[in-house]
N, C-alpha and C positions, 0 to 999 in steps of 0.2 A: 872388311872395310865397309860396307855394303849395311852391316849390322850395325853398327857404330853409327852409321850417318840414318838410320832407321832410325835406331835408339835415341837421337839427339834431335830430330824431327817430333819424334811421339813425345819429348820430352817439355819440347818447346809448346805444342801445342796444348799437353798437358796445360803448362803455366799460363797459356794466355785465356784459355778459357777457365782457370778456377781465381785471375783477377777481375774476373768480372766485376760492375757496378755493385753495391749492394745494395738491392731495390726495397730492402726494410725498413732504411732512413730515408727519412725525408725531413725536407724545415716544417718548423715548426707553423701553422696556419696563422697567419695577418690578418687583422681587421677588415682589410681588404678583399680576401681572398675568404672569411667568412662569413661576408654579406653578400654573396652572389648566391641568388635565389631567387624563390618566393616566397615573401612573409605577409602573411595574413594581420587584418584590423583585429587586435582582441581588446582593447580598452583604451578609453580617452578620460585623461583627468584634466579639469579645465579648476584654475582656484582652489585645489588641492579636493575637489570635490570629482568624483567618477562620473560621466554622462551615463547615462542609460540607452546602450547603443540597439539600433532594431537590427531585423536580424540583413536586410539589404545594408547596413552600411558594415555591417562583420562579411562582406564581402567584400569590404576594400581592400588592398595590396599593393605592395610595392613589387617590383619586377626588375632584381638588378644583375645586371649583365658582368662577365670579368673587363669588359674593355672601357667600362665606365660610365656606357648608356644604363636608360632604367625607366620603367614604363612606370603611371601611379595609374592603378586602377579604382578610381575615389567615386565610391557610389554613395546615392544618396535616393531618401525615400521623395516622391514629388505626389503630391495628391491626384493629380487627373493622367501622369503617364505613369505612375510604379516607380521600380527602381529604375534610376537613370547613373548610367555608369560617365561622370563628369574627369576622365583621368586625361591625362598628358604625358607626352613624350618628355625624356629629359636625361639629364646626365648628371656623374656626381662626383665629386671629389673626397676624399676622405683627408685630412689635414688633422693628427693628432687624434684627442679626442672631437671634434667636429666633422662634420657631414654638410656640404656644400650642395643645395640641389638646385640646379636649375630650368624650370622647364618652357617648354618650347611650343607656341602653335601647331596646335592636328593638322593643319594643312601647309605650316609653311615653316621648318625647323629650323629656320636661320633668325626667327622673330621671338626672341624673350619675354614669355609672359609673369613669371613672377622668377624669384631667387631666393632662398631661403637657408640661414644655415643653422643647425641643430646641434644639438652637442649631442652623443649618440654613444650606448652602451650593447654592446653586443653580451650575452650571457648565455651557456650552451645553445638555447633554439629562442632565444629570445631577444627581442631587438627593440630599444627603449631608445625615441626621440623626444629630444624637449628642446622647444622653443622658447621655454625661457621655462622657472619653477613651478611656475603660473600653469604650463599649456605642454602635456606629458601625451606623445600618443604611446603604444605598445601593441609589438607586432610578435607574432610567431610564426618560424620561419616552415616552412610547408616539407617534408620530407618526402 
């Protein structure tokens, strides 16, 4: 009897542990959950023409969080200090194809300094905003 109730314990445990989860599937990655990162400035078309960016403003970047915050690190060259890194706090909504950004005073996050929304393509490591046909930035996302 003894064997029997052995054998139908070993049996049980067998089955619960070969239904395991199968950790080989997972969903498929969202828009959402592809743009958390860091992606780097690599080119601005303004008027279907490319700017010729220096190499302090291919230091800009976005910095996006999964809970929807997101840092812009927006440098620029300034004649008598160097590069000045001009970026803001902010958050972002992802709606469709559109990207929602709004950012927020360095000192005081509850104050709306501009609001912007992009129509936005994400492609393997690449991340393409445009503000209208006219005004294309392009980012690569940092691995």
């Amino acid at each position: 009897m003894k064997r029997v109730i052995l054998a139908n314990i070993f049996a049980l445990g067998i089955l619960f542990t070969s239904c395991s989860k199968d950790e080989g599937s997972s969903e498929p990655e969202t828009q959402e959950s592809t743009i958390v990162g860091t992606w780097f400035l690599t080119s601005l078309s303004e008027d279907g023409a490319d700017e010729e960016l220096s190499a302090c403003q291919l230091m800009s970047n976005f910095v996006f969080d999964a809970d929807g915050h997101l840092r812009d690190n927006d440098f620029y060259l300034d004649s008598q200090l160097g590069c000045i890194n001009d970026g803001l706090p902010g958050t972002y909504i992802i709606s469709g194809e559109n990207i929602t950004i709004q950012f927020f005073e360095e000192t005081d996050p509850t104050v709306v300094v501009d609001m912007i929304t992009y129509s936005f393509n994400i492609n393997d490591n690449t991340l393409s905003l445009a503000e209208s046909d006219d005004y294309i930035l392009t980012y690569t996302k940092e691995e």
